[in-house]
N, C-alpha and C positions, 0 to 999 in steps of 0.2 A: 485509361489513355484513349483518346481519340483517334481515331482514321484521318488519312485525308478527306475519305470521302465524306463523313463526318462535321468533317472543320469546312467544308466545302455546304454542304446543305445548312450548316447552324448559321456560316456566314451570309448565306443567302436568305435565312429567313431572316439574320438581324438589318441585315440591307433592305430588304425588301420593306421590313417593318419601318425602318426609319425613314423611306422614300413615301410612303401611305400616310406617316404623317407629317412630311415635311409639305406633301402636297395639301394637305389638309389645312395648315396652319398657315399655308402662303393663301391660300382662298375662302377661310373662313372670314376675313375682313370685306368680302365684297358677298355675303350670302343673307338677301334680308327675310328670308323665309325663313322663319324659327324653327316648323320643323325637321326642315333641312338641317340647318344649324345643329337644332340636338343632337340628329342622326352623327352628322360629324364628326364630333366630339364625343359623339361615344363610339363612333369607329377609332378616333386617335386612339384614347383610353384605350380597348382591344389591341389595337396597333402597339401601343407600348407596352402592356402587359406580355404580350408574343416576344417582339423583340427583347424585355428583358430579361426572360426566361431563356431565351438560345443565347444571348451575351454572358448571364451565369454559367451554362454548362458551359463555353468556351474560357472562361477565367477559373473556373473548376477545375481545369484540363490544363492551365499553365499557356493557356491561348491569349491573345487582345483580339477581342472582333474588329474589322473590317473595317473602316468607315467609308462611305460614299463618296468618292471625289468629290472639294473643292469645286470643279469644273461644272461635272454634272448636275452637283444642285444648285450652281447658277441657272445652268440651260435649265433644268425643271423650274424654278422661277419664274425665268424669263418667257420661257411658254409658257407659263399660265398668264402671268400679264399680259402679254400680247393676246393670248386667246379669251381674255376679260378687259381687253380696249373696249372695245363695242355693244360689248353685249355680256352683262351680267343674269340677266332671266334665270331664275331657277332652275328649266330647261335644260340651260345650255351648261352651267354647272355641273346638274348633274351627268349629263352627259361627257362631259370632260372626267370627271373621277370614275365614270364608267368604264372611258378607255383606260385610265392608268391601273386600274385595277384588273383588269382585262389580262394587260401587260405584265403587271407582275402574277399577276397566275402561273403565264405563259414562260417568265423569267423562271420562276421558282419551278415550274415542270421539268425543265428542262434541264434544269440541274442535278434535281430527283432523279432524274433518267438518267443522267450520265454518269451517277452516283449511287447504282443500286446495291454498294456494296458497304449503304451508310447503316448504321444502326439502327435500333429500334425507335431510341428518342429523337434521334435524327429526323425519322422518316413521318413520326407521327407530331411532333412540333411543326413540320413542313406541311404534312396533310392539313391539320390545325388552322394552319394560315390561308392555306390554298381555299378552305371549304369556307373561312371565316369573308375570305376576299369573294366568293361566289356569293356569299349571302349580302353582300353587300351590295352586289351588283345588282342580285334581285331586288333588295329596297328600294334604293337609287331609280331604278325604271320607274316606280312608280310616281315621280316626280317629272317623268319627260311629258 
């Protein structure tokens, strides 16, 4: 049986996971650097595999994981289009996945923290992502 604080950290990794690649697949159609591209798509891939793994233990557990507002991933949409009006550059791309990445780092910390009373799988599925989203970000620079 899961914890709250448990159903709280798995939720946030499967959120987390599916906002990495919801952004991913909203700006993969304006990215003409291939190997940006690649990178991409093989962060979604990672992305999903994460997420799927924290949405099994909570259907394991008699839980439905979370889903992302409606809302919100219009608004993540709709920032990315508006911040790919102008200026596609590989640059500025990457730069834009460096801030959301950034963000969910900072999202998923912060829930870890307020959540130290989560499990083991919990905490190391959450590290998982956090470290996998750091490595990301160091790739990504190399494209600014």
């Amino acid at each position: 049986m899961l914890t709250e604080a448990d159903k709280a950290v798995l939720n946030e990794v499967y959120r987390n996971s599916k906002t990495g690649m919801g952004a991913i697949h909203s700006i993969i159609g304006k990215v003409y650097d291939d190997d940006l591209a690649l990178d991409l798509n093989r962060q979604a891939y990672q992305y999903a595999k994460i997420g799927e793994r924290a949405s099994n233990k909570l259907y394991e557990n008699g839980c439905k994981p979370e889903e992302e507002s409606p809302l919100n991933k219009a608004k993540m949409w709709g920032a990315i289009q508006m911040n790919t009006l102008t200026d596609i550059s590989t640059e500025h791309i990457a730069e834009l996945m460096i801030q959301g990445g950034t963000k969910g780092v900072t999202e998923l910390m912060k829930v870890v923290k307020d959540n130290q009373s989560a499990g083991q799988f919990s905490c190391e599925i959450a590290e998982e992502l956090m470290s996998f989203q750091e490595k990301c970000i160091r790739r990504l620079k190399a494209y600014l």
